[in-house]
N, C-alpha and C positions, 0 to 999 in steps of 0.2 A: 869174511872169506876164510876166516882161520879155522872156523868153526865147520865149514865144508867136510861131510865123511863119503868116504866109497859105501857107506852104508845103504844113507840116506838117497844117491844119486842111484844108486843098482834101485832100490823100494819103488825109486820113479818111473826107471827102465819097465820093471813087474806090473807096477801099477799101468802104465800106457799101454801095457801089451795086451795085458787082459781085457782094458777097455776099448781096445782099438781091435784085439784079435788077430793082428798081424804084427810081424816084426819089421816092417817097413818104413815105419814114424820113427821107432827106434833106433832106426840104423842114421834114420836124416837129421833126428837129434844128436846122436853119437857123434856124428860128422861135426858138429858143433862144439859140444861140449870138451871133445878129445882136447882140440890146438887149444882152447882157453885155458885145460886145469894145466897144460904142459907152460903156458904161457906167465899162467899164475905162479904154478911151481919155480918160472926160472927168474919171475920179478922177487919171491920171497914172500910171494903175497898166502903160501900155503906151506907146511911142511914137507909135503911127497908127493910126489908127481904119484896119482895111484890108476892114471887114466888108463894106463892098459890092462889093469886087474878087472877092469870093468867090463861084464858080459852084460854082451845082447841077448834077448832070451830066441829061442826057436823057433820055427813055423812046424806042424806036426808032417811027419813024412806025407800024409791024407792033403793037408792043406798047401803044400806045398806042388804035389802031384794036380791037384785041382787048378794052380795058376798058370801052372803048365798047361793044362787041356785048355783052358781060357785063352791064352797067349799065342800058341802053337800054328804055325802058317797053315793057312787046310787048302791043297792046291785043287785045283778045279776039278772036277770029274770029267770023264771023255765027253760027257753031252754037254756039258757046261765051256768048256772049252771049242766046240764046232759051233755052239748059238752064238758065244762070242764072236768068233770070227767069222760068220757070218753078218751077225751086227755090226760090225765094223766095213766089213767089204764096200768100197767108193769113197767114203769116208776120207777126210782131207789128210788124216794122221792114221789112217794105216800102214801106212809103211812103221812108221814109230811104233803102233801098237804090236803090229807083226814081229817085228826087230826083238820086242820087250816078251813077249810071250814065247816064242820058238827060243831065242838066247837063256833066260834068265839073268838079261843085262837090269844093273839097278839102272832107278832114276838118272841119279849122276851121270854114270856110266852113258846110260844112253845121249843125254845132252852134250856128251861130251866125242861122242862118234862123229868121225869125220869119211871121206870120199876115201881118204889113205888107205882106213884102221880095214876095209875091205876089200878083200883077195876074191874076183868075179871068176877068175881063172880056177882055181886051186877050192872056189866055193868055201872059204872061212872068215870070220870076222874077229879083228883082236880089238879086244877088250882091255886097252891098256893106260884108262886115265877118265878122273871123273870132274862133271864142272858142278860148283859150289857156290850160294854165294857168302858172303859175311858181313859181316858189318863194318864201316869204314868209321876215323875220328870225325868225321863229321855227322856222323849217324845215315847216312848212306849205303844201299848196300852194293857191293861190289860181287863182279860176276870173276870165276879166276879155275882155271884149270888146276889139276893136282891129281896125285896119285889114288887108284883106286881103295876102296876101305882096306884090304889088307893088304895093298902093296905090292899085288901081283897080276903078274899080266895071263889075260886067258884067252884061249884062240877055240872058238867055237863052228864046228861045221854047219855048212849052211844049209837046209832045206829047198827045193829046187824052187819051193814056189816062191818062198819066201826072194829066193836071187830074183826073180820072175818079176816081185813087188819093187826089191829095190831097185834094180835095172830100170825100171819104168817111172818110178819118183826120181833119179835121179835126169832121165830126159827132160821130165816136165821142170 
């Protein structure tokens, strides 16, 4: 372990990146290797903590621009959105679907709407808590309310037809 250099460990970073072509392996090694040289460094097992001197190498602006057009949400086009909702129409989770597509309430979010979170009157819906589940000690998973991903509450106006769907699932 004494023998360990920032040399040697950056060579390895160069060498994976090259072979791998992305700096992504690198960062989930790094995630690794960081706590251990700090850990060795504070048993004595090393002379110098040199883990922060240590760079990850880059993604090229091109390749980076490129994960992004791969990744990037592509929302529906107008005719793709009316076949949709068309396809759906009678359908036993339209209303859900409806709710999900005129909102842009996430998943959570939506499972997590209740009779309250909507205003029939005033025509809006708050978006103000999402359901999750996790994992319990028993290896179980538990279902549990919580706050939305960023913590904030949203109040969305509602489309006539959309009230039209929900007014009507809420009867049946």
């Amino acid at each position: 372990m004494k023998d360990l250099k920032l040399e040697a460990i950056q060579k390895h970073y160069l060498d994976l990146f090259e072979k791998t072509d992305s700096s992504n392996q690198v960062k989930e090694l790094h995630k690794i290797i960081n706590p251990c040289l700090r850990y060795a460094f504070n048993k004595g097992d090393i002379l110098r903590d040199f883990s922060r001197m240590l760079q990850i190498p880059r993604d090229s602006p091109e390749k980076i621009q490129a994960r992004i057009g791969q990744n990037s949400v592509k929302p529906l086009t107008r005719e793709e959105h009316m076949l949709f909702i068309k396809g759906i129409h009678g359908h036993e989770l339209e209303a859900l679907f409806r709710t999900a597509i005129d909102t842009g309430a996430r998943q959570g979010e939506l499972f997590a709407l209740t009779w309250h979170d909507i205003d029939f009157e005033k025509k809006i819906i708050v978006i103000n808590k999402s359901y999750s589940y996790s994992k319990g000690a028993t290896d179980t998973f538990i279902g549990q309310t919580g706050p939305t991903k960023c913590n904030e509450i949203r109040r969305n106006k509602l489309a006539h037809v959309l009230i039209e769907i929900l007014q009507q699932h809420k009867v049946n």
